[in-house]
C-alpha positions in Angstrom: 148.6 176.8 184.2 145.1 176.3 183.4 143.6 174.5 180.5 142.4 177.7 178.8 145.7 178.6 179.0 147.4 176.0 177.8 144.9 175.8 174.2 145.7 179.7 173.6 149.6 179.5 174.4 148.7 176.4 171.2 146.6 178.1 169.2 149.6 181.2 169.5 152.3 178.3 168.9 150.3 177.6 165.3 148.3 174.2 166.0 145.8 175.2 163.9 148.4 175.6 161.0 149.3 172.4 161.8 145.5 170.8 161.4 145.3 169.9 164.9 141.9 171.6 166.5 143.1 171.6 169.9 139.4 172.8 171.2 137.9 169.3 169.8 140.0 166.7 171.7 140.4 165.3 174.8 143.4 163.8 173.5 145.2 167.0 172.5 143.9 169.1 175.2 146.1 166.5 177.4 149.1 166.0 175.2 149.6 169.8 175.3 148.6 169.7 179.3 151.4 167.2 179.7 153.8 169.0 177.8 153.3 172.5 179.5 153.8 170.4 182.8 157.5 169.1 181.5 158.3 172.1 179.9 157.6 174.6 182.9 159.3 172.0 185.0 162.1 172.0 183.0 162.6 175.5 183.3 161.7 175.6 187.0 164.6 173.3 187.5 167.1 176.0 185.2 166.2 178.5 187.1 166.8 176.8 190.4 170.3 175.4 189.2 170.8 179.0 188.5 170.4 179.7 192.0 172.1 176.7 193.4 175.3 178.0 191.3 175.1 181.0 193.0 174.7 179.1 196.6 178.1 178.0 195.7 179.9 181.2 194.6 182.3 182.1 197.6 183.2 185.2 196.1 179.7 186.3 197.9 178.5 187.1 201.4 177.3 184.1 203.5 174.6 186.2 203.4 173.7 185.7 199.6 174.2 182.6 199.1 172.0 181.4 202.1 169.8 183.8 199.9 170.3 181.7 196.8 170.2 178.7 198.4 166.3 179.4 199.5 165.5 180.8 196.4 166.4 177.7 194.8 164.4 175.5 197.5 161.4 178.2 197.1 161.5 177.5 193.3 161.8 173.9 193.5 158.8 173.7 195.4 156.5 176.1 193.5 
């Protein structure tokens, strides 16, 4: 996620509502970087634990869950 992207998805969110000028500070440009970074981790790791569930699921081919299984060591490492 880029920094540009990061102040929009903020300036969307309402931090301008909120009196913080996101454009003018080093400061907030990083607390919102570093938040991004924990929040799309967060969900990287949901998504993966979504997969690893399914890894596990012997109602499915061996197949499938090898397939899982990858997609949940692909994610992890995006």
């Amino acid at each position: 996620m880029t920094k540009v992207e990061i102040i929009a998805m903020a300036r969307e969110a309402g931090s301008g509502d909120m009196g913080l000028n996101v454009d003018g500070s080093a400061h907030l440009i990083g607390l919102f970087e570093r938040f991004a970074a924990l929040a799309t981790a967060a969900e990287r790791e949901a998504c993966a634990k979504v997969c690893d569930d399914k890894a596990q699921d012997i109602s499915l081919s061996n197949r499938r869950r090898c397939d899982a299984d990858a997609l949940a060591t692909a994610i992890r490492q995006r």
